[in-house]
C-alpha positions as CSV (number, residue, x, y, z in Angstrom):
1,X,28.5,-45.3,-39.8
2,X,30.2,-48.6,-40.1
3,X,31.0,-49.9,-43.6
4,X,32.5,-52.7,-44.7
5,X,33.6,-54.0,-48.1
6,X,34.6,-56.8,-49.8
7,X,35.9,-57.3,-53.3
8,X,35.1,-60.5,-55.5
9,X,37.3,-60.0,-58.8
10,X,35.6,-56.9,-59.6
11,X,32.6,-55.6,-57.7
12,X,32.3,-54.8,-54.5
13,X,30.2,-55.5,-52.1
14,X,29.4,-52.8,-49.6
15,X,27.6,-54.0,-46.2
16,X,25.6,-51.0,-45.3
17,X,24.7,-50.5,-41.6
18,X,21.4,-49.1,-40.2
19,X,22.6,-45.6,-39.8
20,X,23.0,-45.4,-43.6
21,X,20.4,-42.7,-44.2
22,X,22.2,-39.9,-42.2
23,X,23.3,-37.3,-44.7
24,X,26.6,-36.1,-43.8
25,X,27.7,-39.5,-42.7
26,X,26.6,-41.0,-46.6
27,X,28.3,-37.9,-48.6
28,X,31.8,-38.4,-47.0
29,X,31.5,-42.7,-47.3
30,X,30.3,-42.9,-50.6
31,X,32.8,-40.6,-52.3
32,X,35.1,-43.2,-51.2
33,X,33.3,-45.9,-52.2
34,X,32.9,-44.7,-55.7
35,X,36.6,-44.8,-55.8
36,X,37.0,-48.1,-55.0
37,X,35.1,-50.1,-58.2
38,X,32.2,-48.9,-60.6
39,X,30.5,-52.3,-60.5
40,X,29.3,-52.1,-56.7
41,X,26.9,-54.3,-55.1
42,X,25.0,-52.6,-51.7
43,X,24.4,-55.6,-49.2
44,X,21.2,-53.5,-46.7
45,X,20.6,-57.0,-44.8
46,X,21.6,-54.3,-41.8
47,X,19.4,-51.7,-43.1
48,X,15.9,-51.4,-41.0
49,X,15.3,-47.6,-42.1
50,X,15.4,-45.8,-45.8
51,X,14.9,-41.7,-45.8
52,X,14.7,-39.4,-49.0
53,X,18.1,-38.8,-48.5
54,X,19.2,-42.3,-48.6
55,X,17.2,-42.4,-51.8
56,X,18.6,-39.6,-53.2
57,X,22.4,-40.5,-52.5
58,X,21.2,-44.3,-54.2
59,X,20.4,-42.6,-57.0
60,X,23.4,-40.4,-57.2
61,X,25.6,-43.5,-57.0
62,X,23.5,-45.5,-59.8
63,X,24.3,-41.9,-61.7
64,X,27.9,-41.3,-61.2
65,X,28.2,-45.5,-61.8
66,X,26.7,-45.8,-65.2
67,X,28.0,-42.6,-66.6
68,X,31.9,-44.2,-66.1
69,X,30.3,-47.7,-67.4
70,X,29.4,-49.4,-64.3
71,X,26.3,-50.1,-62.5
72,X,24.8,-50.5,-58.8
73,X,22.8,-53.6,-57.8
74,X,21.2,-54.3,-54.3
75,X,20.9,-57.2,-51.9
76,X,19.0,-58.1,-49.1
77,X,16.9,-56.0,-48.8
78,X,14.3,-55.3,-46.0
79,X,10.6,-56.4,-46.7
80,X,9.9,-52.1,-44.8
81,X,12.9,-50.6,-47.1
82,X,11.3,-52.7,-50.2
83,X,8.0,-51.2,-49.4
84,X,9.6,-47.6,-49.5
85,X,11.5,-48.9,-53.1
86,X,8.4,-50.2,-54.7
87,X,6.6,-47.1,-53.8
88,X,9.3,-44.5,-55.2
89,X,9.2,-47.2,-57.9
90,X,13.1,-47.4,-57.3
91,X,13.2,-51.2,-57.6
92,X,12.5,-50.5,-61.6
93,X,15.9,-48.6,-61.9
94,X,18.2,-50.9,-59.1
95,X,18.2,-54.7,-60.0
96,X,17.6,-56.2,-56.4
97,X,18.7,-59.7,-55.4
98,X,18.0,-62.2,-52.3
99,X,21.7,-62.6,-51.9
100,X,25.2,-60.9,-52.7
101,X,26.5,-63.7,-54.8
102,X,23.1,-63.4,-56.9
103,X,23.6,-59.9,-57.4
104,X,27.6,-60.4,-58.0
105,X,27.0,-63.2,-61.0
106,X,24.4,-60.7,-62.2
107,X,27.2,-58.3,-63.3
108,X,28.3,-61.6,-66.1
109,X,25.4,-61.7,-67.8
């Protein structure tokens, strides 16, 4: 799984890649994502497919995030992976924005 991130002040943004949703791949890459900042921003413009498990390990980071004062926001997001959100009803619990500087200004207000 490729990951890359990219710090303005201080949230990161995370671009996830397609092969996000495979389990022991996430566990490992998030724990050190975590580490980095607890105002992260996940950019899925590279994200075609969303499992259970990816859903599970969003809401584990939204969890671990706002119980040490930050939060989690999403970008970019696929019209098929926003299907799968509004369904799960996931979008009411993770602000989602068109763009990463949306979603990084969002963390001001």
């Amino acid at each position: 799984m490729k990951i890359s991130i990219q710090d303005i002040g201080d949230v990161s943004i995370v671009a996830l890649s397609n092969d996000f949703y495979k389990a022991k791949l996430m566990n490992t890459s998030v724990a050190f994502i975590l580490q980095r900042s607890d105002k992260l921003v996940f950019d899925m413009r590279h994200v075609k497919f969303f499992d259970s498990s990816g859903c599970g390990v969003l809401l584990t980071c939204l969890k671990t995030l706002t119980n040490s004062g930050g939060d989690l926001k999403l970008c970019r997001v696929s019209k098929s992976v926003l299907t799968l959100f509004e369904l799960l009803r996931i979008h009411r619990i993770v602000e989602i924005f068109n763009t990463p500087e949306e979603a990084v200004r969002s963390f001001a207000d």
